[in-house]
C-alpha angles and dihedrals in degrees: 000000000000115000121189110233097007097270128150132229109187081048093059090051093050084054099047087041085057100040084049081056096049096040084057102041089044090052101052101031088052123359095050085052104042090049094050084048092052092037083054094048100045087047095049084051090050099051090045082053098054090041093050087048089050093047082047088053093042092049089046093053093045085047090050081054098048093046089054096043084048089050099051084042086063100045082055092040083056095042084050092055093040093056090034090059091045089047089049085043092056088042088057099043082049095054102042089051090048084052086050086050102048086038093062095043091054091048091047089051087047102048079043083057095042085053104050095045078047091057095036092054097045090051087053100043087050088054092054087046088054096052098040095056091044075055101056091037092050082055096045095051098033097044086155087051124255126328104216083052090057089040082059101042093050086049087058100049086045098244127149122252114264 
């Protein structure tokens, strides 16, 4: 046979029937695998990522939750301190009326015991006034001293009674 350019052709065939081999081979020992590996890879990833952006929704709803309880929390927390404050406010207006009570009490005991020293000293002073003026009075009648003294006194000497 005379072949142009010396080529062969049953030698081509043998090539390509070998490449063919190889390409096969080649396809299923590395490329299928390598692709299910990547496909379940990619899947795996896939599946982390929508269970990651599950997790994320989940969370922000959780967080949305927690925002309005901590809102509601708040407004509590506000009606507390207000009622707190009024209850504090009464407390204070108590106690101070109870202070103005005991204030007044203890004026009214104090001006009682004023009183009654008033009184007390006045009498007193009443009662010195009285002797002193039977005092004075005793000196004025008996200016030679009294008689029942001088009685007494002439008694004792022994002497008769003038």
């Amino acid at each position: 046979m005379n072949i142009p350019l010396n080529i062969d052709w049953q030698q081509i065939l043998l090539h390509v029937l070998n490449f063919v081999i190889l390409f096969g081979g080649l396809y299923f020992l590395l490329y299928k695998p390598v692709k299910n590996f990547m496909a379940k890879r990619e899947a795996h990833y896939a599946e982390m990522a929508q269970k990651a952006q599950s997790e994320l929704d989940s969370a922000e709803k959780i967080k949305a939750d927690y925002q309005e309880q901590l809102k509601s929390v708040e407004g509590e927390i506000s009606a507390k301190r207000t009622e707190a404050q009024k209850e504090l406010d009464r407390s204070v207006q108590q106690q101070l009326s109870d202070a103005h009570a005991q204030a007044d009490k203890i004026v009214a005991d104090a001006q009682k015991d004023a009183a009654r020293v008033h009184d007390k000293m006045i009498a007193d002073a009443q009662k010195e006034l009285t002797e002193l003026a039977m005092e004075a009075t005793k000196k004025l009648v008996y200016k030679d001293g009294d008689p029942y003294d001088a009685f007494l006194d002439q008694a004792e000497r022994g002497e008769p009674n003038a």
